[in-house]
LOROZA-177712 format. One record per residue: residue in one letter; x, y, z of N, C-alpha, C in turn. Coordinates in steps of 0.2 Angstrom, whole numbers, plus 5000, padded with zeros to 4 digits. Atoms other than C-alpha are relative to their C-alpha. Example, Ala and Ser with C-alpha at 12.3 -4.5 7.8 and 13.67 -1.06 7.14 Angstrom:
! residues 2
a500449945000506249785039500450065000 s499649944999506849955036499650055003 
//
This chain:
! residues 145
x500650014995529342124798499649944997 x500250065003528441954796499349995008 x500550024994526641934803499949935002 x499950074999526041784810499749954995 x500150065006525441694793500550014999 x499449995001526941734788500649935004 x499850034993527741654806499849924996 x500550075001526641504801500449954994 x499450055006527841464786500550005001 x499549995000529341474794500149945007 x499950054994528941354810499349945000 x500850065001527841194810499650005006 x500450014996527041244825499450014999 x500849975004525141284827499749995008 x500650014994523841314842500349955004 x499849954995524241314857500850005003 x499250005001526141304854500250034996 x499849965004526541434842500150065005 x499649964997527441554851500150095000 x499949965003527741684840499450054997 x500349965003526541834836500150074995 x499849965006527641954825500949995000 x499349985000529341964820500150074998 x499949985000529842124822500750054994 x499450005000531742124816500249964998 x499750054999532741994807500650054994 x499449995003534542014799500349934998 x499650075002534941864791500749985002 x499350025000536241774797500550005007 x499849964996536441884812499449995006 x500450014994534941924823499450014999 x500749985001533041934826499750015005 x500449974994531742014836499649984999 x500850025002530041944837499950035010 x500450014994528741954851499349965003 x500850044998527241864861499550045004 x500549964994525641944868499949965008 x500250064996525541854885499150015002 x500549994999523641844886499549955007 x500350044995522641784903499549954995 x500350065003521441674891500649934996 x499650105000523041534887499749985004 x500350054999522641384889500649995008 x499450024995524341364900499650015006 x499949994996523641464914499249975004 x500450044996522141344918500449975007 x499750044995523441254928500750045005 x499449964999524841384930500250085000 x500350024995524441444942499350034998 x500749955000522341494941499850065003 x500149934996522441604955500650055001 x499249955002524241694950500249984995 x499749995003524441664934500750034998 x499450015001526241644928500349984995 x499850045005526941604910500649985002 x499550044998527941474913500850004997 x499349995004529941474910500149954994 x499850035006530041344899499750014994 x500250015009528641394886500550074999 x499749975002529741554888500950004996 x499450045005531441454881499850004995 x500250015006530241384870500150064996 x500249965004529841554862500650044999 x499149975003531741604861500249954995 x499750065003532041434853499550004993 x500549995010530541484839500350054997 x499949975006531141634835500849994997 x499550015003532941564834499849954995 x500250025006532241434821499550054996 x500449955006531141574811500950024996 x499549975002533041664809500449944995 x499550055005533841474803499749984996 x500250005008532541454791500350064996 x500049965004532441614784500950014997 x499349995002534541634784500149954995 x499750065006534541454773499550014995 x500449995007532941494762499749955001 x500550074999532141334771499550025001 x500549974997530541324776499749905003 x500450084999529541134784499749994995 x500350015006528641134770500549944994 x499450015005530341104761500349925002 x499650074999530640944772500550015006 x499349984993531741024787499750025008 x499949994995531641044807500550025002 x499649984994532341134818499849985005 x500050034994532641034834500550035006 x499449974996533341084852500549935001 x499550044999535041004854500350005006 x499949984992535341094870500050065001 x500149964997535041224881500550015006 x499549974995536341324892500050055005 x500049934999536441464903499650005002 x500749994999534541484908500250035006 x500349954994534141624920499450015000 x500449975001532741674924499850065004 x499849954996532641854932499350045000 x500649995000530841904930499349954999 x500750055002528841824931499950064993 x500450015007527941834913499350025004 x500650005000526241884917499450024996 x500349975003524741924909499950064998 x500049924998524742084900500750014998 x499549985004526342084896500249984994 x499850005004527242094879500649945001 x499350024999528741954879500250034994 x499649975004530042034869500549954999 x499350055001531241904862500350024996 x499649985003532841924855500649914997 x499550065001534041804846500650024996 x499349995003535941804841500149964997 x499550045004536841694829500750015004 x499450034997538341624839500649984995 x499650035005539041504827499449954997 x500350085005538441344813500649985000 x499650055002539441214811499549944997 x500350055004538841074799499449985003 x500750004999536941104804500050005006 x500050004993537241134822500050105002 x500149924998536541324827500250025007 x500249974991536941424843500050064998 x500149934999536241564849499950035007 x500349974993536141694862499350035001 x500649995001534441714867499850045006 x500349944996533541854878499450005000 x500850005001531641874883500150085005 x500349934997531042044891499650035001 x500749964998529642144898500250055001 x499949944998529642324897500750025003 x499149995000531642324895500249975006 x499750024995531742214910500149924999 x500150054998532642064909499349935003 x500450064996531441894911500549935001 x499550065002532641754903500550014995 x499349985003534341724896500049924997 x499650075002534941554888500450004994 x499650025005536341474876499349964999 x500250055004535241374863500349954995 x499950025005535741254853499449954996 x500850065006534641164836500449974995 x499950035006535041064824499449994995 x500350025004534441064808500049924995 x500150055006533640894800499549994997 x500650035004532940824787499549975000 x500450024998531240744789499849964993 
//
């Protein structure tokens, strides 16, 4: 279980792009489970939408794409600190099968796929209250900075 200081040393994000509010689950190597509180005070939903409120699909990629980098830190023992990013390299597969709203929990999940010579994929999953929202292949490369 990893709160979010923790989270904090595992991804260079910060306000109002940090993603991630707890890791639930992580198995090195294999898989992780984190989550997002979705809160009507984001800043997102000034503009998205103000009168229907909708978190958007992409910060929802985003937030499968963080906890796929918290998993490739911690799997290699890196951390940004250390001098490393995780970058998206590409994105596959996107569904999106449910709205994100305020009030909900996003439930994220990530697989390990395969690595090859710093190149991660993973199968990624988001959900509300066990119901499918998003799906995607991910891929990231890790580099040196």
């Amino acid at each position: 279980m990893m709160d979010v200081q923790e989270i904090r040393e595992y991804l260079p994000h910060r306000y109002p792009f940090l993603l991630l509010d707890r890791v639930v689950e992580l198995e090195l190597g294999k898989t992780i489970r984190a989550y997002k509180n979705i809160s009507v005070n984001e800043e997102v939903f000034n503009g998205h939408f103000p009168e229907a409120p909708i978190f958007p699909g992409v910060m929802i990629v985003e937030a499968m794409a963080q906890a796929c980098g918290v998993l490739g830190f911690k799997t290699l023992g890196q951390k940004p600190a250390d001098g490393y990013l995780y970058l998206f390299a590409g994105i596959d597969d996107v569904r999106f099968k449910r709205q994100v709203v305020p009030g909900d929990r996003l439930d994220l999940e990530a697989e390990v796929i395969s690595e090859r010579r710093g190149i991660w994929k993973f199968a990624g999953k988001a959900t509300v209250d066990g119901q499918l929202a998003a799906s995607a292949s991910i891929l990231c490369a890790v580099k040196k900075v």
